[in-house]
N, C-alpha and C positions, 0 to 999 in steps of 0.2 A: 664583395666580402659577404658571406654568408652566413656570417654571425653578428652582420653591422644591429650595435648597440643592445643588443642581449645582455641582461644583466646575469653574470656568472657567478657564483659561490663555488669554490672548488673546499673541497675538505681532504685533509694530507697535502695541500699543497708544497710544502718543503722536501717532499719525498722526489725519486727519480718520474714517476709516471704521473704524480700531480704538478711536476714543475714542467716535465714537457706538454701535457694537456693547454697549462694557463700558459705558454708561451706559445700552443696552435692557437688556441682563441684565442688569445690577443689578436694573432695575424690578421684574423678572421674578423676583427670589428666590434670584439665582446668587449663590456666594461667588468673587470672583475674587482672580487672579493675573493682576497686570498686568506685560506684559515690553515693553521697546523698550532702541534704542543707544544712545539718551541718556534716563539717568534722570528728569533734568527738565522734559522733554516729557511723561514716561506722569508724574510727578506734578502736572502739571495738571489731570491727567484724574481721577487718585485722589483728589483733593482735595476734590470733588463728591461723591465715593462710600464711603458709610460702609463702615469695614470692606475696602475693597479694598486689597490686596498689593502692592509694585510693588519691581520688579528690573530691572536693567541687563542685560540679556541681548542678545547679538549672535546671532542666530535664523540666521548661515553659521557659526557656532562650535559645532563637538559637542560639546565639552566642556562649556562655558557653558550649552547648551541642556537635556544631560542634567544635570549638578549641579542645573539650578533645578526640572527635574521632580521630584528625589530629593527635595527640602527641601518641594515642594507635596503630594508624597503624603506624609513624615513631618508634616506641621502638619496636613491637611486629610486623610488617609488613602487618597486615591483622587484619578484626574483625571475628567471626566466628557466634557467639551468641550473641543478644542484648535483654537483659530480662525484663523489666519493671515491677518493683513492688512499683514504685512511692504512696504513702498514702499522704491524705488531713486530716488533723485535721479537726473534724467537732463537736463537742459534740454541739455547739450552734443552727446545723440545724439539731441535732436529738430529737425527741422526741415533735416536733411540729408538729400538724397537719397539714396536704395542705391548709386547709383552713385558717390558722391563718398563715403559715409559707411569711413572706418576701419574694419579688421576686427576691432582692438580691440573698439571703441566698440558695434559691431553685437552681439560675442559676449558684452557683460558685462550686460543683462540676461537672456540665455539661459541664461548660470552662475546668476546672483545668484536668480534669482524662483524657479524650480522646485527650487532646491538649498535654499533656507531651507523650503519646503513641505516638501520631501521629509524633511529633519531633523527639522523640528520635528513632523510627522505619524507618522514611522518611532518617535519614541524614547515620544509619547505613545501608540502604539498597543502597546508594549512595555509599558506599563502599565494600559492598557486591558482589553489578554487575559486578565488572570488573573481580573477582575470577569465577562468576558464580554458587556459592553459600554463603550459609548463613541461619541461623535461626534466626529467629523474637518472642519474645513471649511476654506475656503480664498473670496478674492476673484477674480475674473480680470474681464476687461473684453470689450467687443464688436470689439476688434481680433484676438480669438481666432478670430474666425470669420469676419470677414467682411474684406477690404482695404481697407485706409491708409495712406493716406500719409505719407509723411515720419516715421512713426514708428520707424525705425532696427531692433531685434531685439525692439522692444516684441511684437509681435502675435505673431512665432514665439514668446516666453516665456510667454504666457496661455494659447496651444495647448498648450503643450508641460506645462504647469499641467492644463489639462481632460482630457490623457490619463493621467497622474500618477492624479487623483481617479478615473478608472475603473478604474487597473491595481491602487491601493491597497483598493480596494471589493470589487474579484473575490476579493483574496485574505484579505481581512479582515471583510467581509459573514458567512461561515458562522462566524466566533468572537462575533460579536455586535456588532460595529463596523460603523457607516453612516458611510462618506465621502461628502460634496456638497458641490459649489459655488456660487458665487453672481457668474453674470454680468449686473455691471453696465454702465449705460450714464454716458457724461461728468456729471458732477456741478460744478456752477459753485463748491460749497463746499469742492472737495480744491486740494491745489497743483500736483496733477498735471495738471487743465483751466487752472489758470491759466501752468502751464510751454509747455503746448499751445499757447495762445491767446498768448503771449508768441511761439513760435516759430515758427506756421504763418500767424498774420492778417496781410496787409498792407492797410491802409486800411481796418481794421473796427473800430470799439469793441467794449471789452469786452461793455457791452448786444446789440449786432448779434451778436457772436460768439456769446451765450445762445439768445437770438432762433433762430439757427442750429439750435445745437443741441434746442431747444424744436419745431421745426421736425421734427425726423427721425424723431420719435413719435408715435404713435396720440392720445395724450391733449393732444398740442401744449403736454406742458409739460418744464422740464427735471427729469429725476430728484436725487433728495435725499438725503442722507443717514436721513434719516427711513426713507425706502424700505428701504433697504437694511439696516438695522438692523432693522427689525418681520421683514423675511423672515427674519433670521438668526434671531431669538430664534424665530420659527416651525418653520423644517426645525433647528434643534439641539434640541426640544423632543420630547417623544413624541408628540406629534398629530403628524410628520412620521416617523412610524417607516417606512412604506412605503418611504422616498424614503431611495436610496446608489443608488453610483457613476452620477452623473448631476451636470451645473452646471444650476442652477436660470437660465431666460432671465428676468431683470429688463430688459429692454432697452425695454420698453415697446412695444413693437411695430417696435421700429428693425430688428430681427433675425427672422426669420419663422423660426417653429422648424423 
């Protein structure tokens, strides 16, 4: 196991991509700490997993964030891996144009996605340093790089995430910390393709809309959560020790590197 005894924090654990991440690493031999806003969300997930930690933690709260770190290094001594898969409800800024969208609406996941990274990165690499290692990671999607529509301040907050993971890596690489990302492509199993697919189809089923998206990829199929979880437990692992300040392209070929 490749992750035997690594102490994990996941942040969003209760969501689709941080509840399949902490059930790869568990596979893997990781001890975790599960964190999300509503408790009883990440305990569905812990529930599945022997031995896993879970805490209500609000991942835009410093306070909240450093407390649950403190109480993870006094139980478990150390943090190893800090994963961020933090998600924003958004269905009300999708599906509006730029031009019609509120400057509210457009700024609040520009705040909300790179500021919960940055907290929850900044306070575990605070604990990281004195070990001289640690891994950093974080999720972002293919509207970091390339244009979409109707996606409101979606796609400037995943860019603005991919530069985070390089600025945090230049200066935390020489203590022994590897920050990387992991851009995915639309998943038909988050709530985030189905807020999508709620907001942007008119006259498609749900099927067609997959169809679609199966469609944009080299392997003509749609990516999985499966996916995305074996790459994390791979780049948070020492077989990926080469690999900081870089987002790994999971796009399947959607995105040409």
């Amino acid at each position: 196991m490749i992750l035997q005894d690594k102490v994990a924090v996941i942040y969003g654990a209760g969501g689709a991509i941080g509840g399949a991440v902490a059930c790869a690493f568990a596979a893997e031999g990781a001890r975790l700490f599960l964190t999300g806003r509503r408790r009883a969300s990440v305990e569905v997930v812990a529930k599945e997993l022997a031995g896993a930690e879970v805490a209500e933690v609000d991942a835009l709260d410093e306070r909240a964030v450093d407390g649950h770190l403190e109480s993870v290094v006094a139980r478990a001594g150390r943090v190893d891996i800090a994963f961020d898969a933090v998600g924003l409800p958004n269905p009300e800024l999708l599906g509006v144009p730029l031009t019609e969208l509120a400057a509210e609406l457009f700024a609040r996941p520009i705040a909300a996605y790179p500021m919960a990274y940055f907290l929850t990165a900044r306070l575990a690499a605070r604990r990281m340093i004195p070990a001289g290692s640690g891994v950093i990671m974080t999720v972002t999607a293919l509207p970091a790089r390339m244009g979409s529509r109707l996606n409101g301040g979606y796609g400037p907050s995943q860019a603005a995430k991919e530069a985070l993971t390089r600025d945090l890596s230049a200066e935390l690489a020489p203590q022994g910390i590897r920050v990387v990302g992991l851009r995915a492509h639309g998943m038909p199993e988050t709530r985030t393709m189905r807020e999508a697919f709620d907001a942007k189809t008119t006259g498609a089923t749900w099927a067609e809309f997959q169809a679609y998206l199966a469609g944009t990829t080299h392997p003509r199929r749609v990516m999985t959560l499966a996916d995305v979880a074996g790459a994390a437990v791979l780049v948070a692992s020492g077989r990926a020790s080469g690999l900081t300040g870089t987002t790994v392209n999971l796009t399947m070929g959607s995105l040409d590197d």
